[in-house]
Backbone as a chain_set.jsonl record, in Angstrom:
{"seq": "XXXXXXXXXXXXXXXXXXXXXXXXXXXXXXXXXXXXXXXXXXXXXXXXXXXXXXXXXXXXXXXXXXXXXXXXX", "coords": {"N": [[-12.569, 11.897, 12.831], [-10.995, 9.494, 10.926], [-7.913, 7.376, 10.86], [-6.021, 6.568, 7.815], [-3.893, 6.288, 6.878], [0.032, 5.582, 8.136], [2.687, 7.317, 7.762], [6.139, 7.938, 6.729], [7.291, 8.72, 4.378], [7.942, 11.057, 2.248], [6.95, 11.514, -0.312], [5.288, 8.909, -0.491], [3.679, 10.236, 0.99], [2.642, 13.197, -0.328], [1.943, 12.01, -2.943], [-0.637, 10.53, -1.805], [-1.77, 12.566, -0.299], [-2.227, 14.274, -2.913], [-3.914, 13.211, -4.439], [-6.537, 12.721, -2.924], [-7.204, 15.304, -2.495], [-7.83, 15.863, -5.242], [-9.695, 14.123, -5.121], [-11.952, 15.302, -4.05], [-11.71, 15.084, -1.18], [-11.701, 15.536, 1.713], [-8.777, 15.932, 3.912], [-6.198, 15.154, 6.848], [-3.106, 15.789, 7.521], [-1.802, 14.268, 10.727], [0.469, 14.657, 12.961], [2.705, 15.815, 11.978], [5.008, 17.658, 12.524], [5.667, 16.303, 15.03], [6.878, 14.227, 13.843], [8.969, 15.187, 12.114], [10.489, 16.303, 13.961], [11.613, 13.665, 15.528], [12.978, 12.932, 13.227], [14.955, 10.717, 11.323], [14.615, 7.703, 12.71], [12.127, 7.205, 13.305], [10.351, 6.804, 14.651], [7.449, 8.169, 15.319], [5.217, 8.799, 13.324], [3.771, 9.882, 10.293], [0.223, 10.915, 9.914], [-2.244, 9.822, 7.826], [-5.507, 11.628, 7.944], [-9.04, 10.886, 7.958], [-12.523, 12.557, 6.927], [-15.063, 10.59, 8.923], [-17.426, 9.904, 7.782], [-16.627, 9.787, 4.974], [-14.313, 7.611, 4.697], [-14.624, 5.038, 3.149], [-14.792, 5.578, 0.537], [-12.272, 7.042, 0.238], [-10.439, 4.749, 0.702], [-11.573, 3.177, -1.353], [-10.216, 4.795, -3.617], [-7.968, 4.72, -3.205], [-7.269, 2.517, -3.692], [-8.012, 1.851, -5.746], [-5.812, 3.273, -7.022], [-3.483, 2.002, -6.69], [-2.303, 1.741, -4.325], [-3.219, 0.164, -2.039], [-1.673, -1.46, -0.229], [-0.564, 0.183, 1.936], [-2.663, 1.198, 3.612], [-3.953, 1.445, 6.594], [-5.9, -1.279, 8.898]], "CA": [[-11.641, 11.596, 11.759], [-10.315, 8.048, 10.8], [-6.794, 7.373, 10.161], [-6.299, 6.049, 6.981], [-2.691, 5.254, 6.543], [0.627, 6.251, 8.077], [4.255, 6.664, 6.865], [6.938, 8.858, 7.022], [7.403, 8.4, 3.441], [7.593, 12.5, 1.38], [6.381, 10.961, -2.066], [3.618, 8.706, -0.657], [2.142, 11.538, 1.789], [2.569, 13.773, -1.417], [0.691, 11.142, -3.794], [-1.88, 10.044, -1.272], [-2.437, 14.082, -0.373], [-3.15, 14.809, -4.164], [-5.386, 11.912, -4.868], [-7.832, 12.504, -2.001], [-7.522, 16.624, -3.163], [-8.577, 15.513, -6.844], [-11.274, 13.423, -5.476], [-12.105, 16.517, -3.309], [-12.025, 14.392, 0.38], [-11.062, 16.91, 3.107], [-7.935, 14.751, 4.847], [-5.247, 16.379, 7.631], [-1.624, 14.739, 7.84], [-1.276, 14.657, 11.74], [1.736, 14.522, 13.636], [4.004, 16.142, 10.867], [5.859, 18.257, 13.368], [6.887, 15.617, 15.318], [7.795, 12.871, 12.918], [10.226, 15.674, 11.744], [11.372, 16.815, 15.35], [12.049, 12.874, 15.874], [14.154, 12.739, 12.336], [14.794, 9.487, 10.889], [14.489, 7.024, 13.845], [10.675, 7.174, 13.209], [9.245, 6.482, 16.318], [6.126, 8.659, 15.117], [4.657, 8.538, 11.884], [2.426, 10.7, 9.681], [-0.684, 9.806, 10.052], [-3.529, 10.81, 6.748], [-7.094, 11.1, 8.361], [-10.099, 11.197, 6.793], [-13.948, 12.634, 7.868], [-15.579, 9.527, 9.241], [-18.269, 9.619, 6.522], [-15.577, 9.531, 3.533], [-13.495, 7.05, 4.912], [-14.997, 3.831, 2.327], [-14.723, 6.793, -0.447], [-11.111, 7.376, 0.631], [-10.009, 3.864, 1.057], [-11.314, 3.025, -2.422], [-10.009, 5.878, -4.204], [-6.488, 5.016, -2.543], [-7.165, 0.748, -3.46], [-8.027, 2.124, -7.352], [-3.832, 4.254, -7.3], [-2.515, 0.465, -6.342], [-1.916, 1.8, -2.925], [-4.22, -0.394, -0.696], [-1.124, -1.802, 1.138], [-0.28, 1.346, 2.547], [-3.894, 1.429, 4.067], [-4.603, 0.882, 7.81], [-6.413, -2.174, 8.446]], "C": [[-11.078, 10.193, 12.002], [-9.29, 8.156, 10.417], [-7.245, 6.299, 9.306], [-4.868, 4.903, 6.708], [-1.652, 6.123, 7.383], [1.932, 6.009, 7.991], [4.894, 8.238, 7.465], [7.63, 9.43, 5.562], [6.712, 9.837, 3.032], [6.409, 11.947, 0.757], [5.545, 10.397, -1.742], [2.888, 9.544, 0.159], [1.965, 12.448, 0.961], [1.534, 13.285, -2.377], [-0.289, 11.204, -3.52], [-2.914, 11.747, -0.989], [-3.071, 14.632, -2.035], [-4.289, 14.076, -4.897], [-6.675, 12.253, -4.198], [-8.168, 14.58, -2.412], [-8.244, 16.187, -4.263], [-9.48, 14.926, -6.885], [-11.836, 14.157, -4.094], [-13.071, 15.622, -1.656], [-11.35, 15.146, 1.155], [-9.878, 16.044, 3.68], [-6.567, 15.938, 5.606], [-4.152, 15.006, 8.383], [-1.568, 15.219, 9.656], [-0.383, 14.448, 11.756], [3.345, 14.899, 12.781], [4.74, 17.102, 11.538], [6.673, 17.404, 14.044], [7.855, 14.59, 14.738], [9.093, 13.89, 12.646], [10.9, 15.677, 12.66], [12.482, 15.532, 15.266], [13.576, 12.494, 14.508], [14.129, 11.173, 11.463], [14.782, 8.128, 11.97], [13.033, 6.317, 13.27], [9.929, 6.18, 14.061], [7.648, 6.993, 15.901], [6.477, 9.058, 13.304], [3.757, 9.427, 11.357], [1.444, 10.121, 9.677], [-1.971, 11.015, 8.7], [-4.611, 10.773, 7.674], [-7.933, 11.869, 7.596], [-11.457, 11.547, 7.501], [-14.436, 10.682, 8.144], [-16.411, 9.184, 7.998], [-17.492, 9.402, 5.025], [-14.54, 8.6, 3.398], [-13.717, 5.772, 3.85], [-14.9, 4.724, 1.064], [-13.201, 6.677, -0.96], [-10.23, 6.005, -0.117], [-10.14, 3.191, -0.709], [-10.868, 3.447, -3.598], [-8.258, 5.426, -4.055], [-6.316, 3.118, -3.853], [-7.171, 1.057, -4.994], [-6.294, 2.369, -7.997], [-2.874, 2.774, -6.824], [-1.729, 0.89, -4.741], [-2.424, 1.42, -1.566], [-3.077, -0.903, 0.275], [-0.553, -0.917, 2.127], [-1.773, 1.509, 3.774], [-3.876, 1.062, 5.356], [-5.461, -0.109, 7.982], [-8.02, -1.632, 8.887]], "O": [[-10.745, 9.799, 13.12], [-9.185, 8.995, 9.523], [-8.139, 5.473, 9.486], [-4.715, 3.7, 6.501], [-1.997, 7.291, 7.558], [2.433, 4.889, 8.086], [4.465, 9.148, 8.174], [8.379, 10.407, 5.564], [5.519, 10.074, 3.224], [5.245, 11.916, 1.156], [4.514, 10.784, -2.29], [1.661, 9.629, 0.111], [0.875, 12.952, 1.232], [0.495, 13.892, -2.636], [-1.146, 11.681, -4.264], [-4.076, 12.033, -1.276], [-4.128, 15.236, -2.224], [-5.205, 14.383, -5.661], [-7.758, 12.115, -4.767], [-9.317, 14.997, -2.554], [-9.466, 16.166, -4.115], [-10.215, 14.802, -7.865], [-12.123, 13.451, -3.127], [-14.235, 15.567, -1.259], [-10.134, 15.232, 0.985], [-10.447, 15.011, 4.033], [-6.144, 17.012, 5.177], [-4.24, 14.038, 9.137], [-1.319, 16.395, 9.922], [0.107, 13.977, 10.73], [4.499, 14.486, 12.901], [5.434, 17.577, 10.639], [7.902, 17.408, 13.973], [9.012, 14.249, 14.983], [10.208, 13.458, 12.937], [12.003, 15.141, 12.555], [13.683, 15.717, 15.067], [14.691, 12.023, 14.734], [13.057, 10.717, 11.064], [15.334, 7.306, 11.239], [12.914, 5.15, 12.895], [9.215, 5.178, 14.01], [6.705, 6.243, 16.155], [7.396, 9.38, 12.552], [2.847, 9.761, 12.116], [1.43, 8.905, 9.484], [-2.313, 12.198, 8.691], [-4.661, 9.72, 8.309], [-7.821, 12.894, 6.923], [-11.679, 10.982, 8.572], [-14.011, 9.762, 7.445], [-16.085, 8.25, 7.265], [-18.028, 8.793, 4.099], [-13.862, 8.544, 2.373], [-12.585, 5.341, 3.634], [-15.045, 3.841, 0.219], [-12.857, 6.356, -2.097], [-9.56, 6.097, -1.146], [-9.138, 2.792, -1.301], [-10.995, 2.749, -4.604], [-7.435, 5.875, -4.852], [-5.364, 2.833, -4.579], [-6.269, 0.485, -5.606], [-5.749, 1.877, -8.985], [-1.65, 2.76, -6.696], [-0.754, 0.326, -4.246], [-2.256, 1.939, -0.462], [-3.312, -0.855, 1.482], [-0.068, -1.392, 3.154], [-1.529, 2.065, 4.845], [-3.718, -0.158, 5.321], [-6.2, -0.059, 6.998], [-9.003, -2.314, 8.595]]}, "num_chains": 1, "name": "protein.A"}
């Protein structure tokens, strides 16, 4: 799995989660236990990842929703 992007940000892990559903790309928010544990500080971050093979899929799918600066480089 490739990370794609990550935030701490509800509304864009909400967005970016229904976009990559609707363009039916498998993706798994890590670290969403601890970003909460840590609170607002945000030391740790959500992180989207994507299968390796869907990641240029992903990335343009995300760059189409005007959300390429969100993107990992």
């Amino acid at each position: 799995m490739i990370e794609l992007m990550r935030t701490n940000d509800p509304v864009l892990l909400s967005v970016v989660g229904a976009l990559l559903t609707s363009g039916e790309i498998p993706h798994h928010v890590a670290d969403r236990h601890s970003s909460t544990l840590e609170g607002l500080i945000e030391v740790i971050k959500q992180r989207i990842l994507v299968p390796d093979d869907r990641v240029a899929e992903a990335r343009a799918l995300l760059m189409d929703a005007d959300l390429g600066e969100w993107l990992r480089p």
